[in-house]
C-alpha positions as CSV (number, residue, x, y, z in Angstrom):
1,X,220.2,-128.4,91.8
2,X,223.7,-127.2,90.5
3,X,223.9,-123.5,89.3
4,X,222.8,-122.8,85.4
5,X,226.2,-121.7,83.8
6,X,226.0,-118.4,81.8
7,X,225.4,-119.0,78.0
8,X,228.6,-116.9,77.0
9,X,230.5,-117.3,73.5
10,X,231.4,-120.7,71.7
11,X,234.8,-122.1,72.6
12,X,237.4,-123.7,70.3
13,X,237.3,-127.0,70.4
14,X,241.1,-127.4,71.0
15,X,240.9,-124.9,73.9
16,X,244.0,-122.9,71.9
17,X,243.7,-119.3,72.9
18,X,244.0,-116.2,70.8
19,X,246.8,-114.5,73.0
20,X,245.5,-111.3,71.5
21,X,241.9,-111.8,73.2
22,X,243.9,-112.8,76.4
23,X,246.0,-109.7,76.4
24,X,248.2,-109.0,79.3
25,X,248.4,-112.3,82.3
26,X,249.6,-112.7,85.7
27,X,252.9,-114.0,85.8
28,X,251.8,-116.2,88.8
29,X,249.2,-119.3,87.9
30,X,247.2,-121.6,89.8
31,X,245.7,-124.8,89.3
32,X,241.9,-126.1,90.8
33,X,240.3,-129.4,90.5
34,X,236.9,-130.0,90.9
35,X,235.7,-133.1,92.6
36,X,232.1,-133.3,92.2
37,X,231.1,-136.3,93.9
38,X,229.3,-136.5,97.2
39,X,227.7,-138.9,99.7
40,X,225.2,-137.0,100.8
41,X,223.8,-133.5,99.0
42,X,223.9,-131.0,101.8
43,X,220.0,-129.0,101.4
44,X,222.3,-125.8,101.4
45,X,224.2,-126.8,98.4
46,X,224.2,-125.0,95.3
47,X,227.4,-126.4,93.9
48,X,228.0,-128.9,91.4
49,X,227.7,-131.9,93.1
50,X,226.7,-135.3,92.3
51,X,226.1,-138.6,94.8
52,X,226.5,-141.1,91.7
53,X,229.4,-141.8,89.1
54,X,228.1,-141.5,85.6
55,X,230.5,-144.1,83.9
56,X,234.0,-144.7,82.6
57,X,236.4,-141.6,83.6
58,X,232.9,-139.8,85.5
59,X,233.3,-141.8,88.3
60,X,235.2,-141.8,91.7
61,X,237.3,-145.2,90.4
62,X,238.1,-143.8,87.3
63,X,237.7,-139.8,87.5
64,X,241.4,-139.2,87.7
65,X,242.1,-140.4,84.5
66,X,240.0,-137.7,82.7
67,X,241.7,-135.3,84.9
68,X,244.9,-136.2,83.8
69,X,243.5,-135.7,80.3
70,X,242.6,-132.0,81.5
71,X,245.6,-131.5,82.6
72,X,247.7,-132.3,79.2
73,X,245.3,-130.2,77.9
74,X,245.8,-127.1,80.6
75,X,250.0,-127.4,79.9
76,X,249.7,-127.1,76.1
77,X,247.3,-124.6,76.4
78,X,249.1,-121.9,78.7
79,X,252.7,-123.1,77.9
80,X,253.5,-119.6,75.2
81,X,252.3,-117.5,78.7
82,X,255.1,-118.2,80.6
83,X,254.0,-118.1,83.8
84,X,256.5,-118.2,86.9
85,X,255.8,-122.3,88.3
86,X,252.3,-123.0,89.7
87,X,252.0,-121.4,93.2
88,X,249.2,-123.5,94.1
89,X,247.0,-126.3,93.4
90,X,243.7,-126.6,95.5
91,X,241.5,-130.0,95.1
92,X,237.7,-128.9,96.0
93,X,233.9,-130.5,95.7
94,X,232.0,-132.1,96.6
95,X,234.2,-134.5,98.8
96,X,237.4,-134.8,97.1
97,X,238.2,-137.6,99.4
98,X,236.1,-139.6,97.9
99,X,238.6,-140.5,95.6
100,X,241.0,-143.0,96.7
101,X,244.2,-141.2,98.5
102,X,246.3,-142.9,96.1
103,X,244.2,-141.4,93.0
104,X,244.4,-137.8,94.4
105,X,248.3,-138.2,94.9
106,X,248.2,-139.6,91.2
107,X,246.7,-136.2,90.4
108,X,249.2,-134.5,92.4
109,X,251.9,-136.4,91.0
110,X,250.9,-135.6,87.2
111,X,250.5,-132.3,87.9
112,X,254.2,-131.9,88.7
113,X,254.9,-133.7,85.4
114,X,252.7,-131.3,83.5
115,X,253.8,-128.2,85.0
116,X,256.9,-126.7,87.4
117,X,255.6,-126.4,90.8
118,X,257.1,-124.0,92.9
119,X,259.6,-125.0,95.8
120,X,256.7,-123.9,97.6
121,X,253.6,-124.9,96.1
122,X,250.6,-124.8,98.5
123,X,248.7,-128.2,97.6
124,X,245.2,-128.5,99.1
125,X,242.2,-130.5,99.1
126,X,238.8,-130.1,101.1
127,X,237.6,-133.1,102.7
128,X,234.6,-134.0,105.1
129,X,235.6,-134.9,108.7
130,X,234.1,-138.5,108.1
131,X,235.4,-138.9,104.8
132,X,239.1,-139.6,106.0
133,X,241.1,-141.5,108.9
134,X,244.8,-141.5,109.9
135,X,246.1,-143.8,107.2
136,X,244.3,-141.6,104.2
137,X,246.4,-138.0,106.0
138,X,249.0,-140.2,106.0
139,X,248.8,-141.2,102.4
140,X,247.7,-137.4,101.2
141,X,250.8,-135.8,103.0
142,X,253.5,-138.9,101.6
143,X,252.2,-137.7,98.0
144,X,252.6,-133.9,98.2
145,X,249.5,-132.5,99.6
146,X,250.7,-129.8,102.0
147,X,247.4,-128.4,103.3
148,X,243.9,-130.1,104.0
149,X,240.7,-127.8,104.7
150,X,237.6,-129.8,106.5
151,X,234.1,-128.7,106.3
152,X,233.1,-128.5,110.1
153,X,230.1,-126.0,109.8
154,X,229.2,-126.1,113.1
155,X,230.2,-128.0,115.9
156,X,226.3,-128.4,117.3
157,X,224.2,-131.1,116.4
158,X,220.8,-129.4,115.4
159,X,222.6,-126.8,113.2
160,X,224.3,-129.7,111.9
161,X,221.4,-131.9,111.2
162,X,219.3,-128.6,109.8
163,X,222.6,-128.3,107.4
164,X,222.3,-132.2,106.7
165,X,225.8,-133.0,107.7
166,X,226.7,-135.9,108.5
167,X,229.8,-136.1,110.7
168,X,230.2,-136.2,114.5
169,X,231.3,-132.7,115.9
170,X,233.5,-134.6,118.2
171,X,235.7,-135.8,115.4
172,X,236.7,-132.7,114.3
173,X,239.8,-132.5,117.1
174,X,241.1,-136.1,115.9
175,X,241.1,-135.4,112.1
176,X,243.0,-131.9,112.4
177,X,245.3,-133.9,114.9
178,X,245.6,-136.7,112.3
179,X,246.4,-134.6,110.0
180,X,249.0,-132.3,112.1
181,X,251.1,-135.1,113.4
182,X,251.1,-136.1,109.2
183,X,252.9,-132.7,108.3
184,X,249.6,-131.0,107.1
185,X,248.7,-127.8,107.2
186,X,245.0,-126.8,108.6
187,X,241.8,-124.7,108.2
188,X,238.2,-125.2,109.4
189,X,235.1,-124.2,107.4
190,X,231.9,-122.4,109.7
191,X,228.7,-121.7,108.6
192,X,226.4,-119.4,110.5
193,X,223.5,-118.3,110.2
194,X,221.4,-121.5,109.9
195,X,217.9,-121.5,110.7
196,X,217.4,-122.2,114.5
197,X,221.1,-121.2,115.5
198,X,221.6,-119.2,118.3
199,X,224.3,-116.8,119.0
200,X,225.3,-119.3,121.6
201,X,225.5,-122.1,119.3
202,X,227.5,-119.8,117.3
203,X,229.9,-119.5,119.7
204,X,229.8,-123.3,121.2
205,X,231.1,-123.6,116.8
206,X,234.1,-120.9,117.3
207,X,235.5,-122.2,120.6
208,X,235.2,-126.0,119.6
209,X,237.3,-124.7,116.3
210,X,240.0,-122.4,118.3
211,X,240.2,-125.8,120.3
212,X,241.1,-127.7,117.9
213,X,244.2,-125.6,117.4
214,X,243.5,-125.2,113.2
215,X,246.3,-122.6,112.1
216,X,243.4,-121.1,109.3
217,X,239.6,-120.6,109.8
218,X,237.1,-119.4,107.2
219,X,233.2,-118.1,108.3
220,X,230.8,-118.2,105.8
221,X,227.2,-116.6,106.2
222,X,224.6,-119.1,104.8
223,X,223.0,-118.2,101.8
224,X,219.7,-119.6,101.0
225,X,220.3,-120.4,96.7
226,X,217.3,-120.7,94.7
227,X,216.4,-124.3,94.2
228,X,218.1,-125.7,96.9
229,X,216.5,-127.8,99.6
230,X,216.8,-125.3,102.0
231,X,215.3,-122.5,99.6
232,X,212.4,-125.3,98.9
233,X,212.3,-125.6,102.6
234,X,211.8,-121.8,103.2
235,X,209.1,-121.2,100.6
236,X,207.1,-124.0,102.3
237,X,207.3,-121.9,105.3
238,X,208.7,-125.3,107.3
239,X,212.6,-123.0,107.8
240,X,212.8,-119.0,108.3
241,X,215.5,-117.2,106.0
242,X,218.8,-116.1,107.8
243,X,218.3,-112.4,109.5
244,X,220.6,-110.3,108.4
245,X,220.8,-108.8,111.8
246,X,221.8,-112.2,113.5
247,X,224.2,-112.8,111.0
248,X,226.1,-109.5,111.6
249,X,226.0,-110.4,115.4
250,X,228.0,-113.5,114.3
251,X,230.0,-112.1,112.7
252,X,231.5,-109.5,114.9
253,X,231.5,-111.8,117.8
254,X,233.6,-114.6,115.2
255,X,236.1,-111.5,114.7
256,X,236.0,-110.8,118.1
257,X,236.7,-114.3,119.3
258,X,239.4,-115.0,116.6
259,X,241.0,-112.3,117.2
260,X,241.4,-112.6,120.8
261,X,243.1,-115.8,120.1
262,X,245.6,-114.5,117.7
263,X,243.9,-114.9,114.4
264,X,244.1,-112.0,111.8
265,X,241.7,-111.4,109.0
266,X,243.1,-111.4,105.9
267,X,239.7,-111.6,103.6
268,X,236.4,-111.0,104.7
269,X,235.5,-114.4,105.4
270,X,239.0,-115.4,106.3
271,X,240.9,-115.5,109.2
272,X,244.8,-116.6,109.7
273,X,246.7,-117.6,112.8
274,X,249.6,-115.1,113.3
275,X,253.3,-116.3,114.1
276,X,255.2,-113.6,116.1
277,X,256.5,-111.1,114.3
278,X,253.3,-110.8,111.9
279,X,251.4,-108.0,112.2
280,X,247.3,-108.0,112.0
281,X,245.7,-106.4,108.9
282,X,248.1,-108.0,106.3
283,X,247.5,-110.6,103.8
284,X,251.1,-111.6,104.2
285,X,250.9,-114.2,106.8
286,X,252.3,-117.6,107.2
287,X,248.7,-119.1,107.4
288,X,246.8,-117.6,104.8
289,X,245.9,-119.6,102.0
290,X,247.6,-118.6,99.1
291,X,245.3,-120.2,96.5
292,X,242.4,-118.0,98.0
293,X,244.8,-115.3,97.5
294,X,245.6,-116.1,93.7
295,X,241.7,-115.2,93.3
296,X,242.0,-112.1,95.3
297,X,244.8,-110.9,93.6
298,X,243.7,-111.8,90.0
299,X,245.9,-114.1,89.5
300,X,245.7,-117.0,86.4
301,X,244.1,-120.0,87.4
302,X,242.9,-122.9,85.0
303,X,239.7,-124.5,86.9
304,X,239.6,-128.7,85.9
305,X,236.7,-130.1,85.7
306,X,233.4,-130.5,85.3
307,X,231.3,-127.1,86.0
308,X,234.7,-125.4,86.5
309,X,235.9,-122.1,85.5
310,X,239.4,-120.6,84.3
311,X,240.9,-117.5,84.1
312,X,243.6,-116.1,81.7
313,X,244.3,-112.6,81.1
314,X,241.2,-110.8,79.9
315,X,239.4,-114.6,79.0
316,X,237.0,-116.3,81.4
317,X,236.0,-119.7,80.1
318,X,233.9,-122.6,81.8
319,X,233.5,-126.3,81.3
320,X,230.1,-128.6,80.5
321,X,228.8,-129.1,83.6
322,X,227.9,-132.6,83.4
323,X,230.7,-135.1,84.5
324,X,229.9,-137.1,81.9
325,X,229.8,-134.7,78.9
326,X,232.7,-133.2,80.8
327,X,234.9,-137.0,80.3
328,X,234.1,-137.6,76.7
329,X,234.1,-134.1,75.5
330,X,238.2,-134.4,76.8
331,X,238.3,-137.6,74.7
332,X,236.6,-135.4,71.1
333,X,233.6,-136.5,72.5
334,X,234.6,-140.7,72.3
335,X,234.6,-143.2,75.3
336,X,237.9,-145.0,74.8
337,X,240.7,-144.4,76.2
338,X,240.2,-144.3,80.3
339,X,242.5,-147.4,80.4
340,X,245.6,-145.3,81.4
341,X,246.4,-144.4,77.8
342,X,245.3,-140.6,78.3
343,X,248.3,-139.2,76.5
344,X,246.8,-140.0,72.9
345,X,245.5,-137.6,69.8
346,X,245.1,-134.3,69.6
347,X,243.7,-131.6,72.1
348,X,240.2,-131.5,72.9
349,X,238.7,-129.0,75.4
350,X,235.6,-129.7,77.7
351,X,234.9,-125.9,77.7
352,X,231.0,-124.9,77.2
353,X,231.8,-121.7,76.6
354,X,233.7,-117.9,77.3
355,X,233.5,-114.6,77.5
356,X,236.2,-111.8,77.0
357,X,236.2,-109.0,79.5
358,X,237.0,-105.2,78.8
359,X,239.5,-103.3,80.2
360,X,236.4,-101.2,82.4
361,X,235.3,-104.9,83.7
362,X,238.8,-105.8,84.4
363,X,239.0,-102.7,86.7
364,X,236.0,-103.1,88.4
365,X,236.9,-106.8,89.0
366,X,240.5,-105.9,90.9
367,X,238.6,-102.9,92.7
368,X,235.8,-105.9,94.4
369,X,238.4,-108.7,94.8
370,X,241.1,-105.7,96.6
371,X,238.7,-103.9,98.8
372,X,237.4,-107.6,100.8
373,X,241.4,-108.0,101.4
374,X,242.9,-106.4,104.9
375,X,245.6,-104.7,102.3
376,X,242.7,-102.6,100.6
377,X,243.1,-100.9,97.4
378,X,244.8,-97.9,96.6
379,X,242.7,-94.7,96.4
380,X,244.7,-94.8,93.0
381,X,242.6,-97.7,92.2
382,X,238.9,-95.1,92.6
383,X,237.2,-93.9,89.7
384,X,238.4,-89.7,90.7
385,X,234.8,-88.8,90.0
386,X,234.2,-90.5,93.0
387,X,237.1,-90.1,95.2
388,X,235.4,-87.6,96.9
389,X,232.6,-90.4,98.5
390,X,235.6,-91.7,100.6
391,X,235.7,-88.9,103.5
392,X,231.9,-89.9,104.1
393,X,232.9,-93.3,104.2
394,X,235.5,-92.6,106.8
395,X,233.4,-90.7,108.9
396,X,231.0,-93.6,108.5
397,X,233.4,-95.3,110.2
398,X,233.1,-98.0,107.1
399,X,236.7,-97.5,105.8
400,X,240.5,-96.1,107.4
401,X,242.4,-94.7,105.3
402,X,246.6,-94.2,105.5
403,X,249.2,-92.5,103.3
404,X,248.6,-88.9,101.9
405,X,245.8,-89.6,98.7
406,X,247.4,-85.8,97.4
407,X,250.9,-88.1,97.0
408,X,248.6,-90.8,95.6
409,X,249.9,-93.0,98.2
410,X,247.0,-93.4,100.5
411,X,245.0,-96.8,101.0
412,X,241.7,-97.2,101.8
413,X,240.8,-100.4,104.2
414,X,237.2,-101.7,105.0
415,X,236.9,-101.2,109.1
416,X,234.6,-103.9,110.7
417,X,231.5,-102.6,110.4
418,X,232.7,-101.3,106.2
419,X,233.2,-105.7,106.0
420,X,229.5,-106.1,107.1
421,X,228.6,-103.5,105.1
422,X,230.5,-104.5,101.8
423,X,228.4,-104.1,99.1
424,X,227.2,-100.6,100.3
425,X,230.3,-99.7,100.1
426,X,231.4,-101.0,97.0
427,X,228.7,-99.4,94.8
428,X,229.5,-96.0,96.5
429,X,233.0,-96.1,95.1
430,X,231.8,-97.7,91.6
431,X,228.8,-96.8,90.6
């Protein structure tokens, strides 16, 4: 079941923006595509995620075409902001590759119509290790993509089968080679924590992905979501919920393994290889992803899409959920038009509805996104009323701290066990 979207405020119609309700942007932007089709739907899924089409511009043959339609809509929109040219474009699902190769360079390709891409531009999309072959890398690096991320999980079979996924484990060294010798960059998705995985399994994943010589790798702890498969699964008592304390084993010993292999964090989850002359605890490495770090920076981004959410200034916005409603709502709610011809009429937005943020929630937002980044936040940044939490938390050993804070030039950095531990220390420096 995909996640209820919050109710929020009515959106207009044309998607035009009061620029006084959006108040001060990033200069830097950032495009994401939503793909929400699937073969399978993995029992840990919460996303928005469909296994059928739903009809003419809501299916895989013909989906492109309404994105192209979102996109028109996205340049007129944010063309008064001007922002510096897109820094990133990241294609995510579902399976994007479930779109023909030649459709997601299409997208590509219109994109750079739409919009001025940077010299630079990071272009990603995700893609299942069964869902592509040579000739597709091949096809997705001859039409601008310059980075491709696959969902690996695990590289054991049980955790694999508990997570429903369907790929071999042994393909995982041919695709990033395939992709590789095509000019792509490459990052691996883990998951642990899955019920029934043991810290040895865990570690049989993290060697079989430092094999496979990726240049980026991302850990994710499972999270059980309501009204998943899994969650249905768990309150029939036939799988256990993830310990916290195994999960915190994993993680140090995926920080310790990654690390030993020349990988630096950069995010909590995230992990970079380093190029000599970078230095560890930096988000400024050759191999981070820069579209993760548009979110952690608070950047602009405009989310296309069905389900998918955008961000402009102090406005947060998010469209119908339903590929379908989605299509035609980008049409003025008709169902012509998905011949090719998507230039035509007026503006019409797919956006269910918004919400504008105040100034206090805008903080707050920047202080959670900073403090998960290996840069940290500036004391600067802490409410002063409770500044004087932070020498507990150093002697916690949960954060470091350098500068002098009496110059307001200190920083405050989450140590390894302050990543495990988040949250905790999140609310002591907000709330």
């Amino acid at each position: 079941m995909a996640p209820t979207l919050p109710d929020g405020v009515a959106w207009p119609a044309d998607g035009i923006l009061d620029p006084a309700k959006v108040g001060r942007t990033s200069r830097n932007l950032s495009l994401y595509i939503h793909v929400p089709f699937c073969t399978v739907r993995c029992g840990y899924c919460d996303f928005n995620t469909y296994t059928v089409g739903f009809g003419p511009g809501a299916s895989p043959e013909s989906y492109h075409q309404s994105v192209f339609r979102e996109i028109d809509l996205a340049a007129a929109v944010l063309a008064p902001y001007q922002h510096q040219p897109v820094q990133s474009i990241f294609v995510g699902g579902g399976t994007p590759t479930l779109l023909a190769s030649k459709h997601l360079g299409q997208i590509v390709e219109y994109a750079a119509q739409r919009f001025e891409l940077a010299d630079n531009c990071e272009i990603t999309t995700e893609a299942n290790p069964d869902s592509v072959d040579q000739k597709a890398l091949e096809t997705l690096a001859a039409a601008g993509f310059t980075r491709i991320s696959f969902g690996m999980q695990s590289a054991v079979p049980h955790v694999l089968r508990t997570l429903d996924r369907t790929h071999d484990p042994k393909r995982i060294n041919r695709v990033v080679k395939w992709a590789k010798q095509a000019g792509l960059a490459t990052s691996l998705d883990l998951i642990y924590g899955t019920p029934g995985e043991s810290l040895a399994d865990w570690e049989v994943s993290l060697t079989a992905a430092l094999a496979a010589e990726t240049s980026h790798i991302s850990t994710y702890a499972l999270v059980i979501e309501e009204g998943t498969k899994m969650w249905k699964d768990v309150q029939r008592g036939k799988l256990p919920l993830p310990d916290p304390d195994d999960e915190a084993a994993k993680y140090e010993l995926a920080d310790t393994l990654l690390t030993k292999a020349g990988f630096a964090w950069y995010e909590i989850s995230n992990w970079a290889r380093l190029v000599p002359g970078e230095q560890a605890g930096t988000t400024a490495l050759q191999h981070a992803s820069v579209h993760n770090l548009a979110y952690w920076r608070d950047d602009d981004w405009w989310g296309i899409g069905p389900g998918a959410h955008s961000h402009l200034g102090n406005l947060r916005w998010w469209n119908r959920k339903h590929p379908r409603a989605w299509a035609q709502a980008l049409t003025g709610n008709g169902v012509d038009g998905f011949d090719g011809s998507h230039k035509g009429g007026g503006l019409a937005s797919p956006a269910q509805a918004g919400e504008e943020l105040l100034p206090a929630d805008r903080a707050l937002e920047r202080f959670l996104l900073q403090i998960r980044t290996a840069d940290g936040l500036a004391v600067s940044e802490v409410d002063p009323q409770l500044r004087g939490r932070i020498p507990a938390l150093i002697g916690q050993d949960l954060l470091s701290m350098e500068g002098n804070p009496n110059q307001g030039e200190a920083v405050i950095t989450l140590t390894l066990a302050g990543r495990l531990l988040a949250d905790y220390v999140t609310r002591e420096l907000t709330v």
